[in-house]
DSSP file (Angstrom, degrees, kcal/mol; ACC not computed):
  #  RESIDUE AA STRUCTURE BP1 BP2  ACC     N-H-->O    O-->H-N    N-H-->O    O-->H-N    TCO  KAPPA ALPHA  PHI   PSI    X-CA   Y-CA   Z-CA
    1    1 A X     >        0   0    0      0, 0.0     4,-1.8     0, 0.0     3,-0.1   0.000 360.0 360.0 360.0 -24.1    0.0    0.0    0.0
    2    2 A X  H  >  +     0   0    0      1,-0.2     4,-1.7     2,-0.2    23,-0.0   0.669 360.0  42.6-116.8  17.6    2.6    2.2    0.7
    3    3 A X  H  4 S+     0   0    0      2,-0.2    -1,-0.2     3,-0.1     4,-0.1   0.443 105.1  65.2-105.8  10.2    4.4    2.2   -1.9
    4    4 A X  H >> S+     0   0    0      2,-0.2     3,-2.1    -3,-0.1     4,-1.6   0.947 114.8  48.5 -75.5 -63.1    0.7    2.4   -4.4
    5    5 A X  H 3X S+     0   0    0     -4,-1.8     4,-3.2     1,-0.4     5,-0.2   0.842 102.9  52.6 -63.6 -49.8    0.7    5.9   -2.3
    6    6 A X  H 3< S+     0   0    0     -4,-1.7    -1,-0.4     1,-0.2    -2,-0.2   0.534 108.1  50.2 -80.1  15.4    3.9    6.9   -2.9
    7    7 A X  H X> S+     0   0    0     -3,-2.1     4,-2.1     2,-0.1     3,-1.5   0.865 112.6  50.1 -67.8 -61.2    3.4    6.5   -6.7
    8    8 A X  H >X S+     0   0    0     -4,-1.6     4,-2.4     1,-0.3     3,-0.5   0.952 110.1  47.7 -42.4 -82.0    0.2    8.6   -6.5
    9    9 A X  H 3X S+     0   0    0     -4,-3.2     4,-1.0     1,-0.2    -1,-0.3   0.766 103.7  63.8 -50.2 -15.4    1.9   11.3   -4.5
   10   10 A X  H <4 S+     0   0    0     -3,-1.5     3,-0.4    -5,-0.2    -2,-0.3   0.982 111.5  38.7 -64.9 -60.9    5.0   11.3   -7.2
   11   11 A X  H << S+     0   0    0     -4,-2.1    -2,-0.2    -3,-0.5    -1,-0.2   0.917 132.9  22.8 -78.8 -40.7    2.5   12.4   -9.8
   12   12 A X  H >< S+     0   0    0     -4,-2.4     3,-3.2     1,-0.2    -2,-0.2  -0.314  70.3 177.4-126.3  69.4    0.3   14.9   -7.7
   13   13 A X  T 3< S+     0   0    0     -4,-1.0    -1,-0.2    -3,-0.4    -2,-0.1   0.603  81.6  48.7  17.6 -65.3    2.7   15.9   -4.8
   14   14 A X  T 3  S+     0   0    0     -3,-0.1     2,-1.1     1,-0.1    -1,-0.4   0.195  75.2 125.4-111.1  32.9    0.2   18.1   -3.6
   15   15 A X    X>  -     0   0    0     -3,-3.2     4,-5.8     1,-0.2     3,-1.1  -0.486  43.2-159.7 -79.7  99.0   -3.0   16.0   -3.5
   16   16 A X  H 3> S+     0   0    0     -2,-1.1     4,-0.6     1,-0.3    30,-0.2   0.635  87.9  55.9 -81.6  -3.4   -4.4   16.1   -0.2
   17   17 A X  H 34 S+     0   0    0      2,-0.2     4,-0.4    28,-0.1    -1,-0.3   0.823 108.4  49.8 -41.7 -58.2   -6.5   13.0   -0.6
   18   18 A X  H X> S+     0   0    0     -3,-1.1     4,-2.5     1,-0.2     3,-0.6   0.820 110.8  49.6 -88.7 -59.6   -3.5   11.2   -1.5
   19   19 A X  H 3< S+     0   0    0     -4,-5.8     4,-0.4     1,-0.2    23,-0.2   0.827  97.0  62.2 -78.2 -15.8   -1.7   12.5    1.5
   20   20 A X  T 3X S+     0   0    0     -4,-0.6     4,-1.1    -5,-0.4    -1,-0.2   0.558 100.8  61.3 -61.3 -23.4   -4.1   11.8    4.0
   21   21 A X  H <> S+     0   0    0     -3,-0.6     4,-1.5    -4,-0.4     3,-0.3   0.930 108.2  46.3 -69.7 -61.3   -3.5    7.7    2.9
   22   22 A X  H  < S+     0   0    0     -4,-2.5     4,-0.2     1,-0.3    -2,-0.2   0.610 111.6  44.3 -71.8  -6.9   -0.3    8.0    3.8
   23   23 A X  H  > S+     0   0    0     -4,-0.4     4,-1.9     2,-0.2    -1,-0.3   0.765 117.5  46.5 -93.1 -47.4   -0.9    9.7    7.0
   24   24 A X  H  X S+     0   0    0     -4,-1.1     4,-0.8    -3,-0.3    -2,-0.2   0.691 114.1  55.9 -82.0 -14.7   -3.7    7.1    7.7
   25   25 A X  H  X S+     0   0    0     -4,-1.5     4,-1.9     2,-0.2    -1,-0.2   0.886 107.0  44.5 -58.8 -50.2   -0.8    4.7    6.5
   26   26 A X  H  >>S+     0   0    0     -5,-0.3     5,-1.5     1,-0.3     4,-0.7   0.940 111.7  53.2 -92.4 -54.0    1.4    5.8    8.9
   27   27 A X  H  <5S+     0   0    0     -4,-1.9    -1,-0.3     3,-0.3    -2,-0.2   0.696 107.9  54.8 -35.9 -35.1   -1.4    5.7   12.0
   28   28 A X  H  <5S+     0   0    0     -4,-0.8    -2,-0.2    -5,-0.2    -1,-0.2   0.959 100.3  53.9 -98.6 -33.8   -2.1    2.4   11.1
   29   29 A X  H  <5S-     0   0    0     -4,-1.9    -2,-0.2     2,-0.1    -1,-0.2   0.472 116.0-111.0 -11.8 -37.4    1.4    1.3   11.4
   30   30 A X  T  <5S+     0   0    0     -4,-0.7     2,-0.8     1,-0.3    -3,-0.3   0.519  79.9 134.9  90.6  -6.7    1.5    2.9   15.2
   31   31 A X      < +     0   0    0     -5,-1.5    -1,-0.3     1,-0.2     4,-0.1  -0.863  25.1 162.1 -79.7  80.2    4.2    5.8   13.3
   32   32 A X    >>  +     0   0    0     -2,-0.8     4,-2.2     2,-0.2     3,-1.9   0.918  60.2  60.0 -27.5 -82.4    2.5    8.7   15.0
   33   33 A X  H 3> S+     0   0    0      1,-0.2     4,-2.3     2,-0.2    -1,-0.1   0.914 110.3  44.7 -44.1 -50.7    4.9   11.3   14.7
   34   34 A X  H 3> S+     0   0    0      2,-0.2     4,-1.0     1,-0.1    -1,-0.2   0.849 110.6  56.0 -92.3  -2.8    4.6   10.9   10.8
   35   35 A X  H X> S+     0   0    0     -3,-1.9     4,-2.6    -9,-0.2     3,-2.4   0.949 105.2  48.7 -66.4 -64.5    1.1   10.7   10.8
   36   36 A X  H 3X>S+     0   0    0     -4,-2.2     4,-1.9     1,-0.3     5,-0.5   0.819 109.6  50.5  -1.6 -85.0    0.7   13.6   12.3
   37   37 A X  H 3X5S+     0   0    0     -4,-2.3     4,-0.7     1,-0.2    -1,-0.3   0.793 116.7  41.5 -48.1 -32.3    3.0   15.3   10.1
   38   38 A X  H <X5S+     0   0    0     -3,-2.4     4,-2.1    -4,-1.0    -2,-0.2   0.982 108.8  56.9 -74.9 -50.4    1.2   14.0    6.9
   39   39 A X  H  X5S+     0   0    0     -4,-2.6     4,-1.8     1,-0.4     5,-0.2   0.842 106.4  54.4 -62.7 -59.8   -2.5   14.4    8.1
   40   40 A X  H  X5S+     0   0    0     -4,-1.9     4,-1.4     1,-0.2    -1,-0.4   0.888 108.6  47.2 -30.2 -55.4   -1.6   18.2    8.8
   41   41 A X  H >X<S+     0   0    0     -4,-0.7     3,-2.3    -5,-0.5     4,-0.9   0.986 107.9  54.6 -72.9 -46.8   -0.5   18.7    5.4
   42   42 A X  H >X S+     0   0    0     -4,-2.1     3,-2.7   -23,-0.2     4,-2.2   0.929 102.5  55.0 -25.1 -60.8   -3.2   17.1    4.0
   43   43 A X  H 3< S+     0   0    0     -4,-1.8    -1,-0.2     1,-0.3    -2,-0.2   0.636 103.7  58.3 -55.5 -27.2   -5.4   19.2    5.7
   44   44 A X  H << S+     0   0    0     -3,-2.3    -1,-0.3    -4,-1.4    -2,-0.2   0.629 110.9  40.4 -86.7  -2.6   -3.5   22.4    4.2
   45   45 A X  H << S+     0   0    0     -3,-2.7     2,-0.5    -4,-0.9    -2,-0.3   0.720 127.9  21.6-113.1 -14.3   -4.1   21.4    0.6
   46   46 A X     <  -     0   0    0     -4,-2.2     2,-0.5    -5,-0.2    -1,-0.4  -0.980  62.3-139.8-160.1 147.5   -8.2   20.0    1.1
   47   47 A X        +     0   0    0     -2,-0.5     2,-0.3    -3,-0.1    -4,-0.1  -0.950  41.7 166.4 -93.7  82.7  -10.9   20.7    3.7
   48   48 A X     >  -     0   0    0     -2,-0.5     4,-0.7     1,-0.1    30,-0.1  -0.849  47.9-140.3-177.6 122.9  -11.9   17.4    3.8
   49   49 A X  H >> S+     0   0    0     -2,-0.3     4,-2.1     1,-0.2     3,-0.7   0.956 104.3  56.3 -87.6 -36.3  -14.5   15.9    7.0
   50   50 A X  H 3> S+     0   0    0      2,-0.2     4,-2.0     1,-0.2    -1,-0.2   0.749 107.0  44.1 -10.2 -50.4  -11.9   12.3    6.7
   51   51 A X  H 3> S+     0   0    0      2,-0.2     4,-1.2     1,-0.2    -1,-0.2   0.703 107.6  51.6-105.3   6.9   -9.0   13.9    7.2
   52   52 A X  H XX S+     0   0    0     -3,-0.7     4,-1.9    -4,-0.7     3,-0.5   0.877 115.0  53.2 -78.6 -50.9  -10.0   16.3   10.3
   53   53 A X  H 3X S+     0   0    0     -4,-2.1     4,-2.3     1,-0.2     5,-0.3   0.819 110.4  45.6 -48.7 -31.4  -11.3   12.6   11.7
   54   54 A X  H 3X S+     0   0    0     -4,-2.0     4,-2.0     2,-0.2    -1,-0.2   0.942 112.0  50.5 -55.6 -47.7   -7.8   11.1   11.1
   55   55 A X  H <X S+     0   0    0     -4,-1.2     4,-2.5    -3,-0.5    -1,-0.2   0.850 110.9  47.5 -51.3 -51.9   -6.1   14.0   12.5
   56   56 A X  H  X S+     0   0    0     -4,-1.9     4,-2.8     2,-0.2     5,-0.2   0.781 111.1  51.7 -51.4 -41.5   -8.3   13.8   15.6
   57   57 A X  H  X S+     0   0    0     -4,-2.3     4,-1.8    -5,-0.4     5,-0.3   0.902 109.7  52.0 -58.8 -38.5   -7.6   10.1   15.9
   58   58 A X  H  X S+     0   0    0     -4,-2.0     4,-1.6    -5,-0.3     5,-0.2   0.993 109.8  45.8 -73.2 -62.7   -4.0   10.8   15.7
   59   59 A X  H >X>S+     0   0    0     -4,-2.5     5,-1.5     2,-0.2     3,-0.8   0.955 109.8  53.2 -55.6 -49.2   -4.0   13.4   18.4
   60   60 A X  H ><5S+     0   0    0     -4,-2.8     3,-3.0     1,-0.2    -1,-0.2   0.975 111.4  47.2 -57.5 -48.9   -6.1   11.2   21.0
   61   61 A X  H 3<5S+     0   0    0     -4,-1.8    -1,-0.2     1,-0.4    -2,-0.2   0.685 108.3  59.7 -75.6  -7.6   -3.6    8.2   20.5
   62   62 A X  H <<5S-     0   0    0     -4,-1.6    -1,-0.4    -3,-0.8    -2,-0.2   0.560 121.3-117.4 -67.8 -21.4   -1.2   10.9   21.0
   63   63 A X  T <<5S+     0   0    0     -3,-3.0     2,-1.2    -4,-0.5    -3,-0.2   0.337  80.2 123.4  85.1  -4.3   -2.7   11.6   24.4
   64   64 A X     >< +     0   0    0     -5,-1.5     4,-1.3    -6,-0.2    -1,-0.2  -0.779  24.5 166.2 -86.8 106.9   -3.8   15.5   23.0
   65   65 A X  H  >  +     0   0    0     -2,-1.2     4,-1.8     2,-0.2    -1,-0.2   0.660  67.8  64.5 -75.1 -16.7   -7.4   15.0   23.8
   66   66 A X  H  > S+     0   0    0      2,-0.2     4,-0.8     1,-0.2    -1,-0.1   0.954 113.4  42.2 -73.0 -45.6   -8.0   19.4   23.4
   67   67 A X  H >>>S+     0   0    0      2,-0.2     3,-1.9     1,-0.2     4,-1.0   0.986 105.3  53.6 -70.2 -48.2   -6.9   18.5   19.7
   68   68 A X  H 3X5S+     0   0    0     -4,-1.3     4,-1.0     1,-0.3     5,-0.3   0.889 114.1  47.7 -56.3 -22.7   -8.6   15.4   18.8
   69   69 A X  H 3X5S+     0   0    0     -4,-1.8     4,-1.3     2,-0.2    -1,-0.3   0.860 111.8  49.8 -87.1  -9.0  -11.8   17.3   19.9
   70   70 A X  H <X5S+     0   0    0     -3,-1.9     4,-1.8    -4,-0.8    -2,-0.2   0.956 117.6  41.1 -88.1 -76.6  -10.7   20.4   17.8
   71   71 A X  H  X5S+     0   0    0     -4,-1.0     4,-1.4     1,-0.2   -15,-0.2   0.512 114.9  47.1-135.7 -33.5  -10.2   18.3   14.9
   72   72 A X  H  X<S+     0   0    0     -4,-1.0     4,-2.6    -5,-0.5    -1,-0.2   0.823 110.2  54.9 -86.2 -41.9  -13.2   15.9   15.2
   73   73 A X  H  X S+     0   0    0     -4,-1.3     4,-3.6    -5,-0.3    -2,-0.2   0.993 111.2  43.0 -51.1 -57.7  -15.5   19.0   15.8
   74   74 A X  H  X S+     0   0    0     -4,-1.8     4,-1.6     2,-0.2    -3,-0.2   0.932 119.2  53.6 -42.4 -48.6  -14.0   20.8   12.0
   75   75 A X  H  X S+     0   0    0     -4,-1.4     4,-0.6     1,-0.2    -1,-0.2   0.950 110.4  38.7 -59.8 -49.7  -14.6   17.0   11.0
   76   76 A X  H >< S+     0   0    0     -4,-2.6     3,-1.7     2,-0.2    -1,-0.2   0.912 113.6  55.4 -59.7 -50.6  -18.2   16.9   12.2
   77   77 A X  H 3< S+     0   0    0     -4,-3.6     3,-0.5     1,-0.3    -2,-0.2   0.939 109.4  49.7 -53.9 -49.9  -19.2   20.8   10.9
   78   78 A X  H 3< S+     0   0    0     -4,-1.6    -1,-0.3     1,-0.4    -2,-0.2   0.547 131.0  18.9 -71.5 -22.4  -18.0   19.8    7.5
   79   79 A X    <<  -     0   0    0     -3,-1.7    -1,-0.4    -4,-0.6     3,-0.1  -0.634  66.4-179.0-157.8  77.3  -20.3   16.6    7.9
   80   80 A X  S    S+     0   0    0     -3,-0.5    -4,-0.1     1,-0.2    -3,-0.1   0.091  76.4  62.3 -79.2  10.1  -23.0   17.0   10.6
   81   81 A X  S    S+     0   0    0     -5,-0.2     2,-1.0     1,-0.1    -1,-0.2  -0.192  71.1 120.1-129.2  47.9  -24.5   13.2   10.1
   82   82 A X    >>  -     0   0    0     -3,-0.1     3,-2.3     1,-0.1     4,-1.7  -0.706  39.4-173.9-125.6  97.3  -21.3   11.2   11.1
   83   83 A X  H 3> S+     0   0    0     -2,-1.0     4,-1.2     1,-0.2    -1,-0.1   0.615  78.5  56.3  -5.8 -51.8  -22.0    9.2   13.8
   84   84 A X  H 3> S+     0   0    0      2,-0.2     4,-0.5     1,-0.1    -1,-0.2   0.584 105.5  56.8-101.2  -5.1  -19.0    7.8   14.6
   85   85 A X  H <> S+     0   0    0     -3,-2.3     4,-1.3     2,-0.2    -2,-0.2   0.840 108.2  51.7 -63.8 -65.7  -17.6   11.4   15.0
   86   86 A X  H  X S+     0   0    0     -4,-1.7     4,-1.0     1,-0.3    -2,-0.2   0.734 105.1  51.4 -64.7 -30.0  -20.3   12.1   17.4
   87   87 A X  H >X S+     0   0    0     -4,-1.2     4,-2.4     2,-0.2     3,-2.0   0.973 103.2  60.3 -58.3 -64.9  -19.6    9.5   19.3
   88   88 A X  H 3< S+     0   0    0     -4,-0.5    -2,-0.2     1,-0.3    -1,-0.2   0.677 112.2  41.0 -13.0 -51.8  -16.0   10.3   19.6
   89   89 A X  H 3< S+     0   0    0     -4,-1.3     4,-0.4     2,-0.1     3,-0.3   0.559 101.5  62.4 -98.2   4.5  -16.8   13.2   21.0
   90   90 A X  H X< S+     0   0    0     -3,-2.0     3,-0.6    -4,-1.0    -2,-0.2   0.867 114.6  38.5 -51.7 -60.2  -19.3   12.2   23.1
   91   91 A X  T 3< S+     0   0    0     -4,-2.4     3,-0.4     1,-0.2    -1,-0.2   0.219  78.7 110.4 -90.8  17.1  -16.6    9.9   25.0
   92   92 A X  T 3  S+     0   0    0     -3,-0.3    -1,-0.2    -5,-0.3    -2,-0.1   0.880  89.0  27.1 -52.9 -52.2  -13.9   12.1   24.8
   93   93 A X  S <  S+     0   0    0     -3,-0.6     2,-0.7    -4,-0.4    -1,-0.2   0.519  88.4 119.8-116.0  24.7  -14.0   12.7   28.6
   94   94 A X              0   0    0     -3,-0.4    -3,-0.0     1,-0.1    -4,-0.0  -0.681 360.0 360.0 -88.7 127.0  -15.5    9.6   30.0
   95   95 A X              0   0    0     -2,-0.7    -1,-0.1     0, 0.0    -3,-0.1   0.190 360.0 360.0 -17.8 360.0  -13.4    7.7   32.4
């Protein structure tokens, strides 16, 4: 897969689709630190209710809960019927 992605990004660099697979790549891997970094950059080239949820998943397994709700909220405005968003934040500060 991740080298399908890095073909993809070779031909549109700045495709923030494209980089949000490799950030979700990198998250599923347990490589944090370079999700992180991807997911953000995604985020600067498309506005995109997927890649705020990645971002926010990345920051809670990070232990920043202030982001993952920042990032799951943006997710949610952009797409007010996802579920599995609302839940997120729903349990954000339960025990």
């Amino acid at each position: 897969a991740e080298t399908m992605i890095r073909k993809a990004l070779e031909i549109e660099p700045n495709n923030g689709a494209y980089i949000d697979s490799l950030g979700w790549f990198y998250f599923k891997k347990g490589r944090y630190e370079e999700a992180l970094r991807e997911l953000k950059k995604a985020v600067s080239f498309l506005d995109d209710p997927v890649i705020y949820e990645h971002l926010g998943d990345t920051y809670f397994i990070m232990g920043d809960k202030e982001n993952a709700k920042l990032n799951w909220q943006r997710s949610l405005n952009l797409d007010p019927q996802q579920i599995k968003v609302k839940e997120k934040l729903i349990n954000l500060d339960k025990p």
